[in-house]
C-alpha positions, 0 to 999 in steps of 0.5 A: 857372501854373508860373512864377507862384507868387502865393501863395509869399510872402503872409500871408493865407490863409497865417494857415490852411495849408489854405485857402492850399493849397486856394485854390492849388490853384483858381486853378491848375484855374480858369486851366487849365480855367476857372471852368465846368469846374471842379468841387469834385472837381478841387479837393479833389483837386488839394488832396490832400484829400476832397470831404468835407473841402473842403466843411467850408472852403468852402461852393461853387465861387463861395466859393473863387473870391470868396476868390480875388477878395479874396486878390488885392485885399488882395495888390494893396493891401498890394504897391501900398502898399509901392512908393509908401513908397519915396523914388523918382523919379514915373515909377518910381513909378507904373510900379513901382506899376502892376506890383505891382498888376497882381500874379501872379495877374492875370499868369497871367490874362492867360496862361490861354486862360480868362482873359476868362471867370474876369474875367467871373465876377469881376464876376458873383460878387465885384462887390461885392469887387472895387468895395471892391477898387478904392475901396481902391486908389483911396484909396491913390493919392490919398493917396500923390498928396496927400502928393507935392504937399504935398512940392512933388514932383508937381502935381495941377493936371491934376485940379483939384487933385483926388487922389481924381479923378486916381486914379480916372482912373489905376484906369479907365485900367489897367482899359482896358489889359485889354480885349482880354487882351492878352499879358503882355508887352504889358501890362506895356509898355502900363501902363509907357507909362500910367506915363509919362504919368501922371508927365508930367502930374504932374511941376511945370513 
């Protein structure tokens, strides 16, 4: 992760300098070595801190890692929002959207040899927050879709006229671009593609 620096610029957990350090320090372990191998030990050293003192922030390794799982929703939502305010072209849009969701932390991911397991313990240990996660996004698109056809500037007749749907189609298809993991590069031009054709379909005749 030494291009990617995910945590530089956030707010939470920048709110408590330690948690940001300590949760820095565990994605870095966790993308270098994977989740099972990782123990309290690397990440209380790699924190410049005790065991002992780790311990008093996080109970387990599982609790750092669904603190990790929430950081990148409540990053993903903030960033996704910020793209759709902008008065800019559908296919800009989206394709702007797709990538501030994707975010550093799941671009490194996708760099780390232990990116499928630390996504399969995603959805072991934090699939509660990762389904909240998704529901929040989803209805930050439609509301961001819903506001585009009122204005005239998108149809939702593709859905039915459904926001939430279309959405929700948007989120399963980026989904489906993870499986394999596929390189950086590769994604970015796949979800890009996603972008276009979602525009397409939105775009009034």
């Amino acid at each position: 992760m030494s291009e990617n620096k995910p945590f530089q610029n956030s707010s939470e957990p920048a709110a408590d300098p330690r948690r940001k350090a300590i949760l820095k320090a565990a994605f870095e372990a966790f993308s270098t070595y994977g989740y099972r191998r990782t123990s309290m030990e690397d990440i209380a050293r790699a924190s410049g801190m005790s065991r002992a003192a780790l311990y008093l922030h996080y109970r387990n390794k599982e609790d750092i890692f669904r603190s990790l799982a929430q950081f990148y929703y409540d990053d993903a939502v903030a960033q996704v929002r910020a793209v759709l305010a902008r008065d800019l072209p559908l296919q800009e849009t989206l394709t702007l959207a797709f990538e501030a969701q994707t975010g550093q932390i799941f671009e490194a991911l996708l760099s780390s040899p232990h990116g499928d397991e630390l996504l399969d313990t995603k959805y072991a240990s934090s699939a509660d927050i990762a389904q909240a996660g998704e529901a929040e996004l989803v209805a930050v698109y439609a509301g961001w879709l819903d506001l585009q056809a009122s204005t005239g500037r998108a149809t939702l007749a593709v859905a039915g006229g459904d926001a939430t749907a279309l959405a929700a189609t948007m989120m399963a298809a980026l989904h489906g671009l993870k499986a394999p993991m596929p390189a950086p590069a590769a994604y970015r031009a796949a979800a890009a593609l996603l972008a276009a054709v979602f525009a397409r379909a939105l775009t009034p005749a």
